[in-house]
MARSE-64905 format. One record per atom (N, C-alpha, C): residue in three letters; atom name; z, y negated, x. Coordinates in nm, 3 decimals. Atoms other than C-alpha are relative to their C-alpha. Layout:
{atom "ALA", "CA", {Z, Y, X}}
...
//
This chain:
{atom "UNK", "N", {-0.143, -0.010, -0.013}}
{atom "UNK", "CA", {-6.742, -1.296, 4.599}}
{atom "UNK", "C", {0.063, -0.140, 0.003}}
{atom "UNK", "N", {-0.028, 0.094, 0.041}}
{atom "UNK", "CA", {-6.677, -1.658, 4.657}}
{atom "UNK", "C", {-0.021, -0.085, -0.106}}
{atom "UNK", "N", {0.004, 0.040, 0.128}}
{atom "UNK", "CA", {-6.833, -1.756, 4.361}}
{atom "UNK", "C", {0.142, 0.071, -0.104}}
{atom "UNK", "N", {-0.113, 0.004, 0.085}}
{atom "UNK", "CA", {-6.523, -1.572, 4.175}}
{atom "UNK", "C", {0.078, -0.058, 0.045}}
{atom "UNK", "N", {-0.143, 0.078, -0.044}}
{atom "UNK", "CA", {-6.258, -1.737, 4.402}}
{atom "UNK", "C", {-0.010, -0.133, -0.118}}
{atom "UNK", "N", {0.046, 0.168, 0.044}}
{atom "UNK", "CA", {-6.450, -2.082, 4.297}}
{atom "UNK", "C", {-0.006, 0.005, -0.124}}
{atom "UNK", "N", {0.017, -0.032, 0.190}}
{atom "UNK", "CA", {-6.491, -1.957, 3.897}}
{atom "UNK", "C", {0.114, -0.028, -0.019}}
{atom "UNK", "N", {-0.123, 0.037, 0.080}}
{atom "UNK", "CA", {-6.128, -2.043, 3.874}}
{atom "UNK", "C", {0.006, -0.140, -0.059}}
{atom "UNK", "N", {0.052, 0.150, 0.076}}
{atom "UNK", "CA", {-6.167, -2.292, 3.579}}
{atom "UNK", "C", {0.083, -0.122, 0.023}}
{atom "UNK", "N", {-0.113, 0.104, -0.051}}
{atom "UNK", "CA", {-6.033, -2.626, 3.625}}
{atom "UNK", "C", {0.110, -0.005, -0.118}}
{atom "UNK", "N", {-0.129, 0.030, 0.042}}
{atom "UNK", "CA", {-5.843, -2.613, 3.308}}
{atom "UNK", "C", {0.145, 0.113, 0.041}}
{atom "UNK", "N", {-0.145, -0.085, -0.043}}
{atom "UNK", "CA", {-5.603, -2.315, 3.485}}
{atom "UNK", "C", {0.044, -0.114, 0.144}}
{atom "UNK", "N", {-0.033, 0.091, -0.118}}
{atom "UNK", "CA", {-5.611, -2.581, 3.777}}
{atom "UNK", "C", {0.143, -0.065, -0.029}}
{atom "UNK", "N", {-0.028, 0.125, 0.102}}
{atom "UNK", "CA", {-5.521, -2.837, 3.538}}
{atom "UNK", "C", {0.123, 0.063, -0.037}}
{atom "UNK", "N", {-0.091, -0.017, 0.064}}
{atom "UNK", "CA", {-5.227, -2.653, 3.371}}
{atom "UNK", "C", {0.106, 0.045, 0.134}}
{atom "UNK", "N", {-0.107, 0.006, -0.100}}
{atom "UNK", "CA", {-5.060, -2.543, 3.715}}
{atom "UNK", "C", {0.043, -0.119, 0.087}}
{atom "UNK", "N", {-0.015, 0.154, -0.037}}
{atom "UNK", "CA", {-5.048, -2.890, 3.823}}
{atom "UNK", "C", {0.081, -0.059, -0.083}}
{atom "UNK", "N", {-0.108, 0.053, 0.135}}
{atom "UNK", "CA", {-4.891, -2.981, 3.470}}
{atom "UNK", "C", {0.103, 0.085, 0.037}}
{atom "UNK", "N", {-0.151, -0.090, -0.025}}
{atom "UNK", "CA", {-4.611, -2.728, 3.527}}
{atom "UNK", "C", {0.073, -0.056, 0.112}}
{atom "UNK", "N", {-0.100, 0.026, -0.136}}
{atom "UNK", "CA", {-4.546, -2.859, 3.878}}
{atom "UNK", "C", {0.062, -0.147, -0.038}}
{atom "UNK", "N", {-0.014, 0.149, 0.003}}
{atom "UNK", "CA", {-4.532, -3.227, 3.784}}
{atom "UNK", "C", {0.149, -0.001, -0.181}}
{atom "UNK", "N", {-0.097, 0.022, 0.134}}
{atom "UNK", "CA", {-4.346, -3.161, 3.458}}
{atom "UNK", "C", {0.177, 0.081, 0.072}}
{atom "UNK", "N", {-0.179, -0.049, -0.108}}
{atom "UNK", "CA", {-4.042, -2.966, 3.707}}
{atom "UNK", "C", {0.004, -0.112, 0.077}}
{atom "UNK", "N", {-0.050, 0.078, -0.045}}
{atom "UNK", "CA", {-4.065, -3.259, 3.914}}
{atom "UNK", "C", {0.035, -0.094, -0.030}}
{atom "UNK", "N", {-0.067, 0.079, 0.129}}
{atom "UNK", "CA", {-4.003, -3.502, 3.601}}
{atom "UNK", "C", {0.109, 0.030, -0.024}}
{atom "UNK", "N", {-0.155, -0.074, 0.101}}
{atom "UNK", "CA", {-3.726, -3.281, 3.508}}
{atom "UNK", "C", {0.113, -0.011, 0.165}}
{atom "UNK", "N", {-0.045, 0.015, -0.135}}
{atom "UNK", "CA", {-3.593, -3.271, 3.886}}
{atom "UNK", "C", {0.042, -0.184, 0.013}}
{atom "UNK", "N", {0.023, 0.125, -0.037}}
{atom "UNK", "CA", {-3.638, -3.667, 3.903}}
{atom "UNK", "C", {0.121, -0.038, -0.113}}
{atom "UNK", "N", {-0.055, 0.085, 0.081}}
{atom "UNK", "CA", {-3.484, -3.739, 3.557}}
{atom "UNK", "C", {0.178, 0.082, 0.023}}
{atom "UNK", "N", {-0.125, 0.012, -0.032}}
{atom "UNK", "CA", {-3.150, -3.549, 3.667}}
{atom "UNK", "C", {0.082, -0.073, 0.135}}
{atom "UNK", "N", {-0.042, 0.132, -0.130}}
{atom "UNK", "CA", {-3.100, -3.754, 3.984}}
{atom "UNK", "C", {-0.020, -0.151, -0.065}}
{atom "UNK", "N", {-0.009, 0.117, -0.009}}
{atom "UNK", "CA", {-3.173, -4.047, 3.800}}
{atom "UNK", "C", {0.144, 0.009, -0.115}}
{atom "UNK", "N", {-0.079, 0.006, 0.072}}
{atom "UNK", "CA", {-2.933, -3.939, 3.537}}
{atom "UNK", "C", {0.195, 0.004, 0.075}}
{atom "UNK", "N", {-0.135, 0.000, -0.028}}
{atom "UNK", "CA", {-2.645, -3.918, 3.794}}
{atom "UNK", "C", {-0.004, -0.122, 0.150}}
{atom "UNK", "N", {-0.016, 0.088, -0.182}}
{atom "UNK", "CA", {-2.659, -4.251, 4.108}}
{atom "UNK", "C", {0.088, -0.019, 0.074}}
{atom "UNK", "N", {-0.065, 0.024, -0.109}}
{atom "UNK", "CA", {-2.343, -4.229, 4.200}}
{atom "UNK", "C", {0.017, 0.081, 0.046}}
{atom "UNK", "N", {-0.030, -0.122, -0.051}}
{atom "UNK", "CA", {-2.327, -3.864, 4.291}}
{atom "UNK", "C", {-0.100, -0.003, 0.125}}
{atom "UNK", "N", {0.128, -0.030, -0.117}}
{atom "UNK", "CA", {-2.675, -3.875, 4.455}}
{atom "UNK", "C", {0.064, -0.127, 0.116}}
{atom "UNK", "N", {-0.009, 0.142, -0.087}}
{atom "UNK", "CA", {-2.529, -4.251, 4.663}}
{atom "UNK", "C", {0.092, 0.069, 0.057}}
{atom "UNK", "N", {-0.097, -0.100, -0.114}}
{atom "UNK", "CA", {-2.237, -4.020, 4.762}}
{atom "UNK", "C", {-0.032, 0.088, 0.092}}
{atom "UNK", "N", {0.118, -0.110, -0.041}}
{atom "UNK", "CA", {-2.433, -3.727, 4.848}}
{atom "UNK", "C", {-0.122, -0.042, 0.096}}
{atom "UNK", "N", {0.100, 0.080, -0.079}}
{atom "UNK", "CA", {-2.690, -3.950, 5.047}}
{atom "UNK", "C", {0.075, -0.052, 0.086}}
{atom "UNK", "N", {-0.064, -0.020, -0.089}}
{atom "UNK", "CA", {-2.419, -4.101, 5.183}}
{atom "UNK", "C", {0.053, 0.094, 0.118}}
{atom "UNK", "N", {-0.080, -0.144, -0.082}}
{atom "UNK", "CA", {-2.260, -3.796, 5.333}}
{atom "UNK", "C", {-0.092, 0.065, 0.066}}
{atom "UNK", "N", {0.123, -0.031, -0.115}}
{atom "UNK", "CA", {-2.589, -3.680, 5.495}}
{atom "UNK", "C", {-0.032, -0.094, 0.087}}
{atom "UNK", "N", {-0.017, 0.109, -0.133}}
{atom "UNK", "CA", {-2.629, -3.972, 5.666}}
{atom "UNK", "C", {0.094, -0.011, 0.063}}
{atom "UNK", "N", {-0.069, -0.025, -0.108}}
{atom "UNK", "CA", {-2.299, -3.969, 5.808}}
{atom "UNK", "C", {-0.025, 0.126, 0.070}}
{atom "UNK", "N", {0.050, -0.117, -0.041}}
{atom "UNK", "CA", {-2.362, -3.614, 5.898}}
{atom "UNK", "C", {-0.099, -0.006, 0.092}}
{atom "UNK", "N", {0.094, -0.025, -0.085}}
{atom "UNK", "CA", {-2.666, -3.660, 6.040}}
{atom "UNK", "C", {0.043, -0.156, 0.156}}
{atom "UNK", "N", {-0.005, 0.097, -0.134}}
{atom "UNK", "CA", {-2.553, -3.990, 6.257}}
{atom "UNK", "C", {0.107, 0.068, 0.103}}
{atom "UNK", "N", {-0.135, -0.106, -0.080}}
{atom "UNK", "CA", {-2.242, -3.735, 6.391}}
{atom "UNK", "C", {-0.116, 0.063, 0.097}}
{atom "UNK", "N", {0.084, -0.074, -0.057}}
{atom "UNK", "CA", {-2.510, -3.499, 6.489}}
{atom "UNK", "C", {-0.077, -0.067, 0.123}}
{atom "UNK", "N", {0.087, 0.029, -0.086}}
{atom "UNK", "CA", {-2.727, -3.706, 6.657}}
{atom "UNK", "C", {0.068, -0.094, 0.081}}
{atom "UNK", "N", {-0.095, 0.062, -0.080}}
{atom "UNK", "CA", {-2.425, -3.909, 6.865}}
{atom "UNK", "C", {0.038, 0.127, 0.065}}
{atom "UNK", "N", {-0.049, -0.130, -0.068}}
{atom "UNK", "CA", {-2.292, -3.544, 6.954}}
{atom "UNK", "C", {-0.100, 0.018, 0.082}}
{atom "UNK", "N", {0.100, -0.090, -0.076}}
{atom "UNK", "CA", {-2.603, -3.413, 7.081}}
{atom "UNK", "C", {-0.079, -0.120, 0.113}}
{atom "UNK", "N", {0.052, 0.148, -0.059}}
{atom "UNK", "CA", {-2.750, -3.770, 7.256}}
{atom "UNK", "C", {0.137, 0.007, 0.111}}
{atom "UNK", "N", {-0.110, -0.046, -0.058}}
{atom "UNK", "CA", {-2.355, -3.689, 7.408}}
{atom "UNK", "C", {-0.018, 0.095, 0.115}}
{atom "UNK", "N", {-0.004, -0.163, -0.071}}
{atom "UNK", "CA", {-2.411, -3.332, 7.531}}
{atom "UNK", "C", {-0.139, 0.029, 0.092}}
{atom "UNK", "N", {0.097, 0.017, -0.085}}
{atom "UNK", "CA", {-2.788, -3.404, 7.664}}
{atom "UNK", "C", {-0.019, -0.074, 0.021}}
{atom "UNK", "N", {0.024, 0.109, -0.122}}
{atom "UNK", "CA", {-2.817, -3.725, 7.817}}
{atom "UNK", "C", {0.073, -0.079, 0.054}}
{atom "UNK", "N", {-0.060, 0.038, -0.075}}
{atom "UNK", "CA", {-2.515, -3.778, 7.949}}
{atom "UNK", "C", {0.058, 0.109, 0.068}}
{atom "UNK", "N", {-0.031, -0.148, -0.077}}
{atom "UNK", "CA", {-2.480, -3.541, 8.226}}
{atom "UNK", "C", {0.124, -0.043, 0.116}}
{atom "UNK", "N", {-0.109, 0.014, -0.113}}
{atom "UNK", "CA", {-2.212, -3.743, 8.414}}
{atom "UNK", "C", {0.147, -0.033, -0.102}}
{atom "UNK", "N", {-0.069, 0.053, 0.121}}
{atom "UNK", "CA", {-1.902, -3.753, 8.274}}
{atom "UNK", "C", {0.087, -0.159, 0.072}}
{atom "UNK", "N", {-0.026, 0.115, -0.069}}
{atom "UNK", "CA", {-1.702, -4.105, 8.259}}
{atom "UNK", "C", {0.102, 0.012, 0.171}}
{atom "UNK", "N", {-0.098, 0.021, -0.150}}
{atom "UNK", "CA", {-1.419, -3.999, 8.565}}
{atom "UNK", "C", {-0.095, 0.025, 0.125}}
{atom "UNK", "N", {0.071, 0.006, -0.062}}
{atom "UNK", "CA", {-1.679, -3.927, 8.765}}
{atom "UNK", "C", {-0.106, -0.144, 0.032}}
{atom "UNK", "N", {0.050, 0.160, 0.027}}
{atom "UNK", "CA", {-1.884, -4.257, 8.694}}
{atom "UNK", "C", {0.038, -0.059, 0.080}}
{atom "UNK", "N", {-0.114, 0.058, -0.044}}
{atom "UNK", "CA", {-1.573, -4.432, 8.790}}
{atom "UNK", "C", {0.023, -0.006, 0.132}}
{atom "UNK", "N", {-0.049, -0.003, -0.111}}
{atom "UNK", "CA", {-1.510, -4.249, 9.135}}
{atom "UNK", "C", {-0.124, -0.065, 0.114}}
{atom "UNK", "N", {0.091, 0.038, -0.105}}
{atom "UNK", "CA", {-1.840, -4.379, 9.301}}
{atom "UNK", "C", {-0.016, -0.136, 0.062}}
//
């Protein structure tokens, strides 16, 4: 029984490997075909994500707020 798993020839290996790599050529060459969309778009996740992680760094580890701070 494992001998059929393992009988799978390498050239079907070989050709699903070519399929993946030839979508990620084709994936690659439309991001390179557009840099300022993707520099915008990259941009805008990074702000996004620095919001996120100022909000939440906000909401769990600061458990005092400033008027309180202040009154001690």
């Amino acid at each position: 029984m494992s001998e059929m798993n393992s009988n799978r020839s390498q050239e079907e290996i070989n050709s699903e490997l070519d399929q993946k790599l030839s979508r990620i050529d084709e994936h690659l060459k439309i991001m390179e075909s557009h840099p300022v969309e993707m520099a915008n778009i990259e941009s805008g996740i990074q702000q996004s994500m620095k919001k996120w992680d100022r909000e939440y760094k906000d909401s769990h580890f600061h458990s005092v707020s400033k008027t309180v701070k202040h009154l001690r």
